[in-house]
C-alpha angles and dihedrals in degrees: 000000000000120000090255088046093053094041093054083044094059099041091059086041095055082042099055083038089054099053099034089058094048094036104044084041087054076052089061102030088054095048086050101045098039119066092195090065097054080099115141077243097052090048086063099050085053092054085049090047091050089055098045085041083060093049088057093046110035111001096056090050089054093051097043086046077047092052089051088056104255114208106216129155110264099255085054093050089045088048095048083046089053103057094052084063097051087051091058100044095057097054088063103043089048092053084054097058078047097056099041088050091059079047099062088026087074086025099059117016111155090041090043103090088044092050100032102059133166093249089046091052090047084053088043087060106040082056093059087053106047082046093053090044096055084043096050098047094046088112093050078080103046118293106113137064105300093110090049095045097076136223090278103059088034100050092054123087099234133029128177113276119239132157085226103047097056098035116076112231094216081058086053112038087036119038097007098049111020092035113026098025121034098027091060079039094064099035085061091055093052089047088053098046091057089041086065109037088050098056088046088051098050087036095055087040081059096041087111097066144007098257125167083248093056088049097050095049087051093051094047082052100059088043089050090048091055099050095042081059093058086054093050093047085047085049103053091038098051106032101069092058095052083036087062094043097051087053084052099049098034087042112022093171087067113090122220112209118238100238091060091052089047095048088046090054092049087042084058098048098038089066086071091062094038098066100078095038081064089047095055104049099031101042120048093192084066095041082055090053098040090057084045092056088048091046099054103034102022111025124100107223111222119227117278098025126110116304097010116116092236131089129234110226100170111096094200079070099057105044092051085051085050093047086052092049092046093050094053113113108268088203115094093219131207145300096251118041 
């Protein structure tokens, strides 16, 4: 790329860094701060934040030193590589858990809460990401470039750094995007697709009255409707980018301008950024916790409220503070608003 090209490219890099490290840490924040999000749901959006929280921190700086043309030794630049790809692979695999747990949670409903247990999501979790951690360092042994790189490039100390010169296109096109990527992929469309089909079944069998059963399937649908938009939002960010690898390894005459290559890399990226925006606007439980987590750590109290040294003489003031406090839902809500 040209210097005005790179330059443009790192400025939307630190950007997308910026908001995915503030958003994906306000993820986990609001999980820790708010009981109501210690869901086996919520577990797995944590997992999800803490990978798109890497992506902001340590994947985005690779790519911006990579940019620069880092010079490494080829076991460094495949490491480096590596750990992109184990990134990946936990967010969806992570979206997966996600999506299955949506699936049991209309399946089952009554024997939910007694299957799906905190201990069991944690293991659930810990499992994603040893998965995604086998699958990520597969071309440590052997599976990558090294053989196609010659005696020249590997018998010097240094070479220049690139995702593509260390990974090997059969493992991406092959095992990473047929098998890791698009078949989960696939399997999270159909769950979503009975998901779906299954709350508008029990919901049209409760039209007649407004029944508990009626209000839990609603909520579950607005949950549902949220998540599958963080699918939809993981599917349109990271399949240009395999898309593009699968032409240049199936056709390698065609060429592929820069420009595509580099939006499909900030696509990527930009996912990662994407996730507790979607949060914020899609699920109130987050929005409450998000204005918790403001008001604990942000929010400058005024004189004569709760917690300030001063204190508040104007009755006006407190009535109006007493009228606030009375109109509150006294209601404790549910899980999943």
């Amino acid at each position: 790329m040209a210097l005005e090209d790179d330059i443009v490219y790192i400025v939307v890099e630190v950007v997308i860094a910026l908001v995915s490290c503030l958003g994906n840490l306000l993820v986990i924040g609001a999980v820790r701060l708010n009981h109501s999000l210690r869901e086996p749901t919520f577990l797995f959006i944590v997992s999800l934040a803490v990978a798109d929280l890497a992506v902001g921190a340590v994947v985005i700086p690779l790519a911006i030193i990579l940019i620069a043309g880092l010079e490494t030794h080829f076991y460094t630049c495949l490491f480096i590589s590596c750990v992109i790809l184990i990134l990946t692979q936990s967010s969806i695999l992570s979206l997966l858990a996600i999506a299955l747990d949506r699936y049991l949670r209309v399946k089952i409903p009554i024997r939910y809460k007694t299957i799906v247990t905190q201990r069991r999501a944690w293991a659930v979790v810990a499992a994603c990401w040893l998965l995604s951690t086998v699958l990520g360092i597969i071309p440590m042994f052997g599976w990558n470039n090294k053989a196609s790189l010659g005696n020249e490039t590997m018998n010097s100390s240094c070479m220049n750094c690139t995702f593509i010169a260390v990974i090997s296109m059969t493992y991406m096109v092959y095992l990473n995007f047929f098998g890791w990527v698009l078949v989960p992929l696939l399997m999270m469309i159909c769950l979503y697709m009975e998901i779906f089909y299954r709350i508008r079944k029990q919901l049209n069998q409760n039209t007649a009255n407004s029944t508990e059963s009626t209000r839990y399937y609603r909520k579950e649908q607005k949950l549902a409707r949220s998540l599958a938009v963080v699918l939809f939002l993981f599917a349109v960010c990271w399949l240009p980018l395999h898309i593009i690898n699968s032409v240049q390894f199936f056709s390698p005459q065609t060429e592929v301008p820069q420009i595509a290559i580099y939006s499909g890399i900030l696509l990527t990226h930009a996912n990662s950024a994407a996730n507790p925006i979607v949060y914020a606007f899609r699920i109130k439980k987050f929005r409450d916790a998000y204005t918790q987590l403001w008001n604990k750590y942000f929010h400058w109290k005024e004189p004569g409220l709760p917690g300030s040294t001063t204190v508040e003489h104007n009755s006006d003031a407190q009535v109006t503070h007493s009228t606030v406090e009375r109109s509150k839902p006294i209601s404790a809500g549910s899980v999943y608003q």
